[in-house]
C-alpha positions as CSV (number, residue, x, y, z in Angstrom):
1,X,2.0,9.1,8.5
2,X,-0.9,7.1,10.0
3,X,-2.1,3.8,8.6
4,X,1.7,3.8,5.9
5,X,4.2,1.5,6.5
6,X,8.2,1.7,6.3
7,X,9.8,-1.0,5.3
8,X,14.1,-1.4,4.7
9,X,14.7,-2.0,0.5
10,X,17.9,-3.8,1.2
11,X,16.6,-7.1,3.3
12,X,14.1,-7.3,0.1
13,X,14.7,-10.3,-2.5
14,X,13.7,-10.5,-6.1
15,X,10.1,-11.0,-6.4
16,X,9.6,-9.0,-3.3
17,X,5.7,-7.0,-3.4
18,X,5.0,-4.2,-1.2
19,X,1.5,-3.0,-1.9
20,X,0.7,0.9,-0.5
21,X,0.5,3.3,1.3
22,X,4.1,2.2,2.1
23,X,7.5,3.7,2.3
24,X,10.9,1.8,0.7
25,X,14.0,3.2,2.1
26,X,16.9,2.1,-0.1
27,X,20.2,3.7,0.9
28,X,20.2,6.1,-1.8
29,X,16.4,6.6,-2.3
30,X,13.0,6.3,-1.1
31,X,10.3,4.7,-3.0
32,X,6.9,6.3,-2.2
33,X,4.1,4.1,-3.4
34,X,0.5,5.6,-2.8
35,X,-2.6,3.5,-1.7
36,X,-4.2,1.2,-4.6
37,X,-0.4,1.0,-6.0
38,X,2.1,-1.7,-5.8
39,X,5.7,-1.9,-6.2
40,X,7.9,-5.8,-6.9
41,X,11.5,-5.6,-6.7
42,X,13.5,-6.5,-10.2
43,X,16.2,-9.0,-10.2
44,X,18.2,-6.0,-12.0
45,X,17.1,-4.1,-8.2
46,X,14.6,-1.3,-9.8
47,X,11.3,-1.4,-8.6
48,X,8.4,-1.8,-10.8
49,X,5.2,-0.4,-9.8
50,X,1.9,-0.6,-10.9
51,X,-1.7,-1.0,-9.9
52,X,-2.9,-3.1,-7.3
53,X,-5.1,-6.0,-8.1
Protein backbone atom coordinates (compact mmCIF):
# COMPACT_ATOMS: atom_id res chain seq x y z
CA UNK A 1 0.00 0.00 0.00
CA UNK A 2 2.94 2.19 -0.87
CA UNK A 3 2.67 5.97 -1.42
CA UNK A 4 -1.67 5.62 0.22
CA UNK A 5 -2.50 7.05 3.30
CA UNK A 6 -4.93 5.93 6.28
CA UNK A 7 -6.46 8.31 7.86
CA UNK A 8 -9.31 7.80 11.12
CA UNK A 9 -13.11 9.13 9.69
CA UNK A 10 -14.17 9.91 13.18
CA UNK A 11 -11.55 12.84 14.28
CA UNK A 12 -12.76 14.37 10.81
CA UNK A 13 -15.09 17.66 10.89
CA UNK A 14 -17.49 18.89 8.37
CA UNK A 15 -15.70 20.37 5.54
CA UNK A 16 -12.94 17.89 6.06
CA UNK A 17 -11.02 17.02 2.26
CA UNK A 18 -8.87 14.03 1.86
CA UNK A 19 -7.62 13.89 -1.62
CA UNK A 20 -6.28 10.14 -2.89
CA UNK A 21 -4.78 7.43 -2.88
CA UNK A 22 -6.14 7.42 0.71
CA UNK A 23 -7.92 5.13 2.94
CA UNK A 24 -11.03 6.49 5.45
CA UNK A 25 -11.70 4.04 8.20
CA UNK A 26 -15.09 4.89 9.77
CA UNK A 27 -16.22 2.32 12.27
CA UNK A 28 -18.57 0.74 10.09
CA UNK A 29 -16.89 1.30 6.66
CA UNK A 30 -13.95 2.11 4.70
CA UNK A 31 -13.94 4.76 2.15
CA UNK A 32 -11.46 3.89 -0.66
CA UNK A 33 -10.69 6.97 -2.74
CA UNK A 34 -8.37 6.30 -5.78
CA UNK A 35 -5.58 8.78 -6.97
CA UNK A 36 -6.88 12.00 -8.92
CA UNK A 37 -10.15 11.59 -6.64
CA UNK A 38 -11.21 13.45 -3.62
CA UNK A 39 -13.60 12.85 -0.89
CA UNK A 40 -15.18 16.19 1.73
CA UNK A 41 -17.05 14.99 4.65
CA UNK A 42 -21.02 16.20 4.71
CA UNK A 43 -22.36 17.85 7.72
CA UNK A 44 -25.13 15.00 7.39
CA UNK A 45 -21.55 12.55 7.75
CA UNK A 46 -21.64 10.96 4.09
CA UNK A 47 -18.72 11.53 2.15
CA UNK A 48 -18.89 13.20 -1.18
CA UNK A 49 -16.35 12.35 -3.64
CA UNK A 50 -15.39 13.69 -6.73
CA UNK A 51 -12.53 14.68 -9.00
CA UNK A 52 -9.60 16.37 -7.87
CA UNK A 53 -8.82 19.78 -9.05
Amino acid sequence: MAGKHIYDGEQFGAGAIVTGPALIQEPTTTVVIKDGWQAQLHETGTYKLTRAA
